[in-house]
C-alpha positions as CSV (number, residue, x, y, z in Angstrom):
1,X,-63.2,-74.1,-48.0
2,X,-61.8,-73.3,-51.5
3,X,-59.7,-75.6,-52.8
4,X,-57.0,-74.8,-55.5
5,X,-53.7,-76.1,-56.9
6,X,-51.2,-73.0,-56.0
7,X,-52.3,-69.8,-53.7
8,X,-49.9,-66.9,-54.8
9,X,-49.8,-63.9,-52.2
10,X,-49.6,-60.9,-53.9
11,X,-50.3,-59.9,-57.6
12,X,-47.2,-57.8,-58.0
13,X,-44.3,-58.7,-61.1
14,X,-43.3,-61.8,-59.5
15,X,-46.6,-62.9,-58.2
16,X,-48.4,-62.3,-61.7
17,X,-45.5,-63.9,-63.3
18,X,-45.8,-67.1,-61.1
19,X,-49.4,-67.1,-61.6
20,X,-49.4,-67.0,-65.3
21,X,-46.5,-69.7,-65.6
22,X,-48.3,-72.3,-63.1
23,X,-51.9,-71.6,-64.8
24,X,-50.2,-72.3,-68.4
25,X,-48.9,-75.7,-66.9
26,X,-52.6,-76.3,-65.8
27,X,-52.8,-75.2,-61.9
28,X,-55.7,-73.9,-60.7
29,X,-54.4,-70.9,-59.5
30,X,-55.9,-68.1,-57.2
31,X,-53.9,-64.6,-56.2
32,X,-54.8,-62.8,-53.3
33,X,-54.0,-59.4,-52.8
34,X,-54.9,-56.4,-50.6
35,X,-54.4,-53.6,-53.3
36,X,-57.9,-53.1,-55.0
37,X,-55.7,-54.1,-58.6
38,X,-52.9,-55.8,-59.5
39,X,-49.5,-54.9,-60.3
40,X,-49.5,-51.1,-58.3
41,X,-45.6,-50.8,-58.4
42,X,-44.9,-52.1,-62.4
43,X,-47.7,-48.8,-62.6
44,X,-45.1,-46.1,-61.2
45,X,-41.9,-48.0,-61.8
46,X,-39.4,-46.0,-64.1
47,X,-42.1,-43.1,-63.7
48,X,-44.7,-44.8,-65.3
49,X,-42.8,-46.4,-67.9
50,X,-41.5,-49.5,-66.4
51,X,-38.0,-50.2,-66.7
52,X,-39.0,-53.7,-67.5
53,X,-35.3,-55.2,-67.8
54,X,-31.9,-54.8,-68.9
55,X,-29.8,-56.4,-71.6
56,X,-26.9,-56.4,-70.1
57,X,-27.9,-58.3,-67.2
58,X,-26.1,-60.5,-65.5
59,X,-25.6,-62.5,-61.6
60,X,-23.1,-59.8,-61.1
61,X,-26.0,-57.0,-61.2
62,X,-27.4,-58.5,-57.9
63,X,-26.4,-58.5,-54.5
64,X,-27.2,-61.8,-51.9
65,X,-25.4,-63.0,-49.1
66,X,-25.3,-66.5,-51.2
67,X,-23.8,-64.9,-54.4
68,X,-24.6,-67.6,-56.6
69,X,-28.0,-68.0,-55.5
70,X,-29.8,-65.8,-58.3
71,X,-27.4,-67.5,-61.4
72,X,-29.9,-70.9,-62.1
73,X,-33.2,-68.4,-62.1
74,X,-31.1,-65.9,-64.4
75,X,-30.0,-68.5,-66.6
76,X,-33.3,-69.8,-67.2
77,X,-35.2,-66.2,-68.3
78,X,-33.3,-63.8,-69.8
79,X,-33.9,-60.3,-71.0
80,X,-35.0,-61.3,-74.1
81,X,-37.7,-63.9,-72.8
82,X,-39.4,-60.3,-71.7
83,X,-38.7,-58.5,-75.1
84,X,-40.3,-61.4,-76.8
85,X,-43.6,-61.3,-74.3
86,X,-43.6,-57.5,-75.4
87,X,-43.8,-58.2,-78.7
88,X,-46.4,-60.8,-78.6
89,X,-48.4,-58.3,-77.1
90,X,-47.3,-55.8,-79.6
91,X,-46.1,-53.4,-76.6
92,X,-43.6,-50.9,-78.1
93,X,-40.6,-50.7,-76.1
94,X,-36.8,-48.8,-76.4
95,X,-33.3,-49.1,-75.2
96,X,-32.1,-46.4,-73.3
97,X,-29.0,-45.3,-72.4
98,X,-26.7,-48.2,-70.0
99,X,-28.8,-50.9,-72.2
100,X,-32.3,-50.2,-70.4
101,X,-35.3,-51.1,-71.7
102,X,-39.0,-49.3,-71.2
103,X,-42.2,-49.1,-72.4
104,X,-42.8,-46.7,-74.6
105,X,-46.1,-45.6,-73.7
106,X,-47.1,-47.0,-70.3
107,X,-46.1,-49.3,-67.7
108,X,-50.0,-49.9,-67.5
109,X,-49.5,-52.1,-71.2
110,X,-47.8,-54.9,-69.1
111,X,-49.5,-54.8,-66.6
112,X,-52.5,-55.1,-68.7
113,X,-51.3,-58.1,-70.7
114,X,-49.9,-60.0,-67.4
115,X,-53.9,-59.3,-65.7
116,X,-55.6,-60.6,-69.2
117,X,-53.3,-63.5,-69.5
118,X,-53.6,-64.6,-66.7
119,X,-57.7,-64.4,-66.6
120,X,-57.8,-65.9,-70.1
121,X,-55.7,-69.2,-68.1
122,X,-58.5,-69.1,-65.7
123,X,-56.6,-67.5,-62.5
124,X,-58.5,-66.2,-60.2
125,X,-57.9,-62.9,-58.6
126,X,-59.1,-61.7,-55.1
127,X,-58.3,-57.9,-54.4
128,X,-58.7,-55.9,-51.7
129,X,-58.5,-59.1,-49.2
130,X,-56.5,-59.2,-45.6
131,X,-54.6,-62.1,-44.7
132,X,-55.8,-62.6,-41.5
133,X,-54.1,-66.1,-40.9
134,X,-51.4,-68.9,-42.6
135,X,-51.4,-72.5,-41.5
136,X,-50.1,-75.7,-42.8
137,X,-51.9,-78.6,-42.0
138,X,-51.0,-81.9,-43.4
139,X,-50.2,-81.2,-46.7
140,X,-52.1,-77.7,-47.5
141,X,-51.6,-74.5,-46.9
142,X,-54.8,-72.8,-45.2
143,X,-55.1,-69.0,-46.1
144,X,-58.1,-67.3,-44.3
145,X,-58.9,-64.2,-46.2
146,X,-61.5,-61.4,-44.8
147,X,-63.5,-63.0,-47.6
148,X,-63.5,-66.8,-46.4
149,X,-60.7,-69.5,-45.7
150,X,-58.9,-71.2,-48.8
151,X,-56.6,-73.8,-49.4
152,X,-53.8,-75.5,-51.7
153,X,-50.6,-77.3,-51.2
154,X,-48.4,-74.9,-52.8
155,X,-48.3,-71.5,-51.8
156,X,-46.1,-69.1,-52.9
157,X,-45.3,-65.7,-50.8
158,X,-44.9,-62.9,-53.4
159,X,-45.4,-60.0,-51.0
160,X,-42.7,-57.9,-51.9
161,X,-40.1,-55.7,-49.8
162,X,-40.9,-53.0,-47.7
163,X,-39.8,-50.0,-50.0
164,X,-42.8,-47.6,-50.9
165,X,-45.2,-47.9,-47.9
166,X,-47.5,-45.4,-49.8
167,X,-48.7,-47.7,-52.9
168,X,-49.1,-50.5,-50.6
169,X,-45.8,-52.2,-49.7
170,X,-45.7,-54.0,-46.3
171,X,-43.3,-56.8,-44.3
172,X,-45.9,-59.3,-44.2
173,X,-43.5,-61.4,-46.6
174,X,-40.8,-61.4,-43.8
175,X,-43.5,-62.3,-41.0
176,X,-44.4,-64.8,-42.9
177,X,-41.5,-66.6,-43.4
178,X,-40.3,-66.1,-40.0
179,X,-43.5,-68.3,-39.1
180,X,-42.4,-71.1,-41.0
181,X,-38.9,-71.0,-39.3
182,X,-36.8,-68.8,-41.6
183,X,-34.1,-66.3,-41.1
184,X,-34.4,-62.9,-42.3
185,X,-31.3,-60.9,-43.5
186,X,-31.7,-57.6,-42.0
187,X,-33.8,-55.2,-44.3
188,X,-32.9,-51.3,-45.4
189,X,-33.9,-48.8,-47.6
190,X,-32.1,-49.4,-50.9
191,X,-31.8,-47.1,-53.8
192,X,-32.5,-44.5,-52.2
193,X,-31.5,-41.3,-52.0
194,X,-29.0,-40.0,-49.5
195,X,-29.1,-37.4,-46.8
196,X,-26.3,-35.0,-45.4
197,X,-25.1,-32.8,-42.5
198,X,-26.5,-29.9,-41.8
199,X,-23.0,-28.1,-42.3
200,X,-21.8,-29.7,-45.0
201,X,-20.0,-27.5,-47.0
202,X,-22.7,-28.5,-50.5
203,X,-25.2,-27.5,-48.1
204,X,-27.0,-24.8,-50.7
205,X,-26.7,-26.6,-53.7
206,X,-29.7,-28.0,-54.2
207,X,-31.1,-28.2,-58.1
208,X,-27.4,-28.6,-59.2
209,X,-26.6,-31.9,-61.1
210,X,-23.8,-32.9,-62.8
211,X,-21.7,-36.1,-64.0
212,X,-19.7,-37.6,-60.8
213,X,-17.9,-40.5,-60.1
214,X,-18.8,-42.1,-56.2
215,X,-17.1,-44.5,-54.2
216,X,-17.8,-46.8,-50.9
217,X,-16.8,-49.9,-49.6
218,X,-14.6,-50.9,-52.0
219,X,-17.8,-50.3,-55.3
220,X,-17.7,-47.1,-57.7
221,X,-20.1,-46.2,-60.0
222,X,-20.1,-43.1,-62.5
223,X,-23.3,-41.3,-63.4
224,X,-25.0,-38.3,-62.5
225,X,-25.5,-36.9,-59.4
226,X,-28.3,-34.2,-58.0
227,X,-28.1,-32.0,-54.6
228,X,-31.5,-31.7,-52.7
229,X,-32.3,-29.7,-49.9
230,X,-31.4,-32.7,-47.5
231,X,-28.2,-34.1,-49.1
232,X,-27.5,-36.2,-52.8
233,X,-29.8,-38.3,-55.0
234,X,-29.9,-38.7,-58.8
235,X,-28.6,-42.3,-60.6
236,X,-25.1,-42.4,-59.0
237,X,-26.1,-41.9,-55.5
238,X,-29.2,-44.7,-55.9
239,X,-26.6,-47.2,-56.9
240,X,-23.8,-46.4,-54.3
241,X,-26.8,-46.3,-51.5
242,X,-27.1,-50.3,-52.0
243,X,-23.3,-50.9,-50.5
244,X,-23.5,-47.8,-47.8
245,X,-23.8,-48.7,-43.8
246,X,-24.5,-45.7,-41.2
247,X,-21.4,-44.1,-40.2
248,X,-19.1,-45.1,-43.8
249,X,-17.6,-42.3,-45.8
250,X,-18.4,-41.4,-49.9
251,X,-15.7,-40.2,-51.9
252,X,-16.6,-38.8,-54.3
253,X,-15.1,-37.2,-57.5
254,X,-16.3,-33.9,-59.0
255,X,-14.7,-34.3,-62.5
256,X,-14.8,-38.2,-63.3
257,X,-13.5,-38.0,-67.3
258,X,-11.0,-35.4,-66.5
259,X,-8.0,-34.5,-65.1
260,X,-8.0,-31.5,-62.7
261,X,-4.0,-31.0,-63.0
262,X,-4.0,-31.8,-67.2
263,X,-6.9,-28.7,-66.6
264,X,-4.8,-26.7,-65.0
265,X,-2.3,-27.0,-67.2
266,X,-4.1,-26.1,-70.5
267,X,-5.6,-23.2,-68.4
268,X,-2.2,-20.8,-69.0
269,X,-0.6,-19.9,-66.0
270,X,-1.9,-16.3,-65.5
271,X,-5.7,-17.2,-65.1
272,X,-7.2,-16.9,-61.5
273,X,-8.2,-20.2,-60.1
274,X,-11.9,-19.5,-59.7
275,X,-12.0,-18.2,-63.2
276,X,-10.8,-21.6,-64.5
277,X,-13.4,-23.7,-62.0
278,X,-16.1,-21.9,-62.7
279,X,-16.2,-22.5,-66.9
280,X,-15.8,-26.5,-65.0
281,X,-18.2,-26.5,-62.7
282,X,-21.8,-25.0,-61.9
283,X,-20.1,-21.2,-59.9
284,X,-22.2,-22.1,-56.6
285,X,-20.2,-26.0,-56.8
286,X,-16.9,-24.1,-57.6
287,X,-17.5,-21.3,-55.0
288,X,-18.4,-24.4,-52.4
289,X,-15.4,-26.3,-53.4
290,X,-12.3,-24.1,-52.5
291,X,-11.6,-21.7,-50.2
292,X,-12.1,-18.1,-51.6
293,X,-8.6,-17.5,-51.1
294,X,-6.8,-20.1,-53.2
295,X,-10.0,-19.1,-56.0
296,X,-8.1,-15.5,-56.4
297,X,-4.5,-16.9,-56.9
298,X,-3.4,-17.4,-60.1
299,X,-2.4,-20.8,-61.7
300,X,1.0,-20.4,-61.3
301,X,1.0,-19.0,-57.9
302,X,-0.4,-22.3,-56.5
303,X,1.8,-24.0,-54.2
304,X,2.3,-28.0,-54.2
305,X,0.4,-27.9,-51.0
306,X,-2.5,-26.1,-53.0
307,X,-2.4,-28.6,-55.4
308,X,-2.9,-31.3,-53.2
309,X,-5.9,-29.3,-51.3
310,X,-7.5,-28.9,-54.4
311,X,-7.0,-32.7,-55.8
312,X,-8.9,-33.7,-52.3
313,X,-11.5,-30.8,-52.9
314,X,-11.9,-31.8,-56.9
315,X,-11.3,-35.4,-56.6
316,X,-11.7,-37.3,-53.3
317,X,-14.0,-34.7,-51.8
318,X,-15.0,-36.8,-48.7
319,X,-18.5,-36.8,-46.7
320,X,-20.3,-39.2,-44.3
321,X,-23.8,-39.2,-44.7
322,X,-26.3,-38.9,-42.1
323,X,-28.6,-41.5,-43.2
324,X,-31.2,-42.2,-46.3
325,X,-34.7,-40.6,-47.0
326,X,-36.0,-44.1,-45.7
327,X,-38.2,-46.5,-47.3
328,X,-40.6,-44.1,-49.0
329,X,-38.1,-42.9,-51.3
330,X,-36.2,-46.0,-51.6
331,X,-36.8,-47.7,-55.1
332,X,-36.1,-51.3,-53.3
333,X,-35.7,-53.2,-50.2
334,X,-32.3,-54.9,-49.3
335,X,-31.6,-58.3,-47.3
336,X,-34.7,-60.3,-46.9
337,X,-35.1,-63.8,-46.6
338,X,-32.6,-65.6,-46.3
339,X,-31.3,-67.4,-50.0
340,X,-29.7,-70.3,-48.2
341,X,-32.6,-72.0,-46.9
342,X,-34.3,-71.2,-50.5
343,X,-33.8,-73.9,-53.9
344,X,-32.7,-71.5,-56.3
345,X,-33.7,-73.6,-58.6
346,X,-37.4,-73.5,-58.0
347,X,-37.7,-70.8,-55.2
348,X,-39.0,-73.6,-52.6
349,X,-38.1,-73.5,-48.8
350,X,-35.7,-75.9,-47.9
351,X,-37.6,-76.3,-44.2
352,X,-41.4,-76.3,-45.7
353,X,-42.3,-78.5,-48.4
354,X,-44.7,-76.4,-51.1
355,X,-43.8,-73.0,-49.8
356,X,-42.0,-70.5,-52.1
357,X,-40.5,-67.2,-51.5
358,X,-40.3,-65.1,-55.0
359,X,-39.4,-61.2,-55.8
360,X,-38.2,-58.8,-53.7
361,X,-38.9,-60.6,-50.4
362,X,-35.9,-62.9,-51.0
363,X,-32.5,-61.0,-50.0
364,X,-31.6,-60.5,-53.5
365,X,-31.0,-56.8,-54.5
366,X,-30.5,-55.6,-57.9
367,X,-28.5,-52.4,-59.3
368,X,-30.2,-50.0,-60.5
369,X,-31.2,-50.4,-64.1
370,X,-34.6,-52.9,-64.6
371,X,-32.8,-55.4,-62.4
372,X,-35.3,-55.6,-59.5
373,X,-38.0,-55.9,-61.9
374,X,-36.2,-58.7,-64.5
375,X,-35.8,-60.7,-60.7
376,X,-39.1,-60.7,-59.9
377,X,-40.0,-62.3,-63.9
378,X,-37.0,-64.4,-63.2
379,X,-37.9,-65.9,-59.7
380,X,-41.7,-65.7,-60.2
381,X,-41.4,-67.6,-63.3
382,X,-38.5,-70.7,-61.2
383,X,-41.3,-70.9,-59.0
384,X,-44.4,-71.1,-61.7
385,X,-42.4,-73.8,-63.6
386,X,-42.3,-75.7,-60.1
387,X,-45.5,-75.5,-58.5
């Protein structure tokens, strides 16, 4: 049997993070992973150019059942702990717009750095492994690989969520901690893109985006919005997906930085309705938004019950989504382990002494933005300072 210091499963962010944090403190560190090379999702995240983090992070980005869980690991690696690995690897990066910041060439540069660091502080790397088994005995772990059996006492489960099935992703992280006697908060498809009824009235929409303003369960965000063939993606409807349960409502607002009445007003009173909608909106959104006879009335020929119609229509146009596009187009995995039997100090279970949950396993959900990815740096790195 091999024996090492810390066995890390999975050489994701949060696992490669961990791993290069314990090795510095002089662990004897091994990953094991079943990819054939590490870091597969930091490749396509922020399509290919790795929304690494986000300076205006802060606990109130992320969503947990324990609200206060994520706040210690936060406060102990910030956004600019990442910008200053960047630039001691001389990795260009920019801000984009809602303080995001990304590679400017390729996601692959830090995943290249993380890889190289973490060989040059003597990790070792086992790819394209199963884990076929998981035991504690006494005081180390026993992993049994399709390559052999190997053993530490700290092992840390860095497996991910369940979101993108096709590069790899699995729920052996939440079998895995059910074994050792903890509680998984049910798991969803998060940030992901939304799907409609058949005879909605948007229904033939699809390539239209614009700026709109979405509300559920009592969280709004503002950004913009794209119809599909099957329903609404695009920023806004990522974010909003996060707080949205099967059979809940969207409202959503057409003209978010504008008032429809002040519009109508400047308009002049003899201009037909549908003249005045369509220099707003996209024609096919106008033409979908109002009934073809209140389009050919004239402004000051609507009634006050017109007026109201068309607020609803304009403003608080309501629709209950049929579901989401599932876990192959979700960009992350909500719930997960459960925080509360977790130190959020060092990521260690609270039932299992030397086992560690980091990353997106954990039920801690990000917005949209380089949140998920600064929590997998941020936990991976409480856990590598621990180990």
């Amino acid at each position: 049997m091999n024996q090492h210091d810390v066995i890390i499963l999975g050489a994701g962010a949060s696992g490669l993070w961990a791993a290069l944090t314990a090795a510095k403190r002089g662990r004897k560190v091994l990953v094991v992973d079943h990819a054939r090379k590490a870091g597969r999702k930091i490749l396509i995240a922020g399509g290919g150019k790795c929304n690494f983090t986000n300076i205006e992070l802060s606990a109130a980005n992320y969503h947990c059942k324990n609200r206060h869980f994520c706040k210690s690991a936060l406060a102990r690696f910030t956004p600019w702990h990442m910008v200053e690995y960047l630039s001691l690897h001389d990795i260009p990066w920019e801000e984009r717009e809602h303080s995001q910041l990304f590679c400017t060439r390729s996601a692959e540069d830090i995943t290249y750095a993380l890889y190289n660091d973490c060989l040059e502080e003597n990790v070792r790397f086992l790819f394209s492994e199963q884990i076929t088994s998981v035991q504690k005995n006494d005081d180390l772990f026993d992993v049994t690989v399709t390559g052999g059996r190997h053993s530490a006492p700290s092992l840390i489960v860095a497996l991910g969520g369940s979101a993108w099935p096709q590069v790899g992703a699995t729920d052996a992280g939440y079998k895995l901690a059910r074994q050792f006697g903890h509680k998984i908060i049910p798991t969803f498809p998060a940030l992901v893109p939304l799907m409609m009824p058949s005879n909605w009235k948007c229904k033939n929409l699809s390539g239209i985006a614009l700026p709109v303003s979405i509300s559920c369960n009592k969280k709004q965000y503002t950004e913009n919005m794209l119809f599909t063939h099957k329903g609404i993606s695009g920023p806004v409807v990522l974010q909003i997906s996060a707080h949205w349960k099967k059979g809940d409502a969207l409202e959503i607002d057409f003209l978010p930085h504008a008032s429809l009445e002040t519009l109508l007003e400047e308009s002049g009173s003899t201009l037909l309705l549908k003249t005045v909608l369509k220099r707003t909106f996209p024609e096919r959104l106008a033409v979908a938004l109002i009934p073809s006879e209140l389009g050919e009335k004239q402004i000051a020929q609507l009634s006050k019950k017109d007026l109201l119609a068309l607020h609803a229509a304009i403003h608080a146009f309501k629709v209950t989504p049929t579901g989401t596009e599932g876990l192959k187009k979700a960009e992350a995995t909500g719930g997960g382990v459960d925080t509360d039997s977790i130190s959020s100090k060092t990521m260690e279970s609270k039932l299992c002494q030397g086992l560690y949950f980091t990353g997106e396993v954990l039920d801690v959900l990000g917005d949209l933005g380089g949140f998920n990815l600064h929590w997998a740096w941020a936990s991976g790195n409480a856990a590598g300072e621990s180990v």
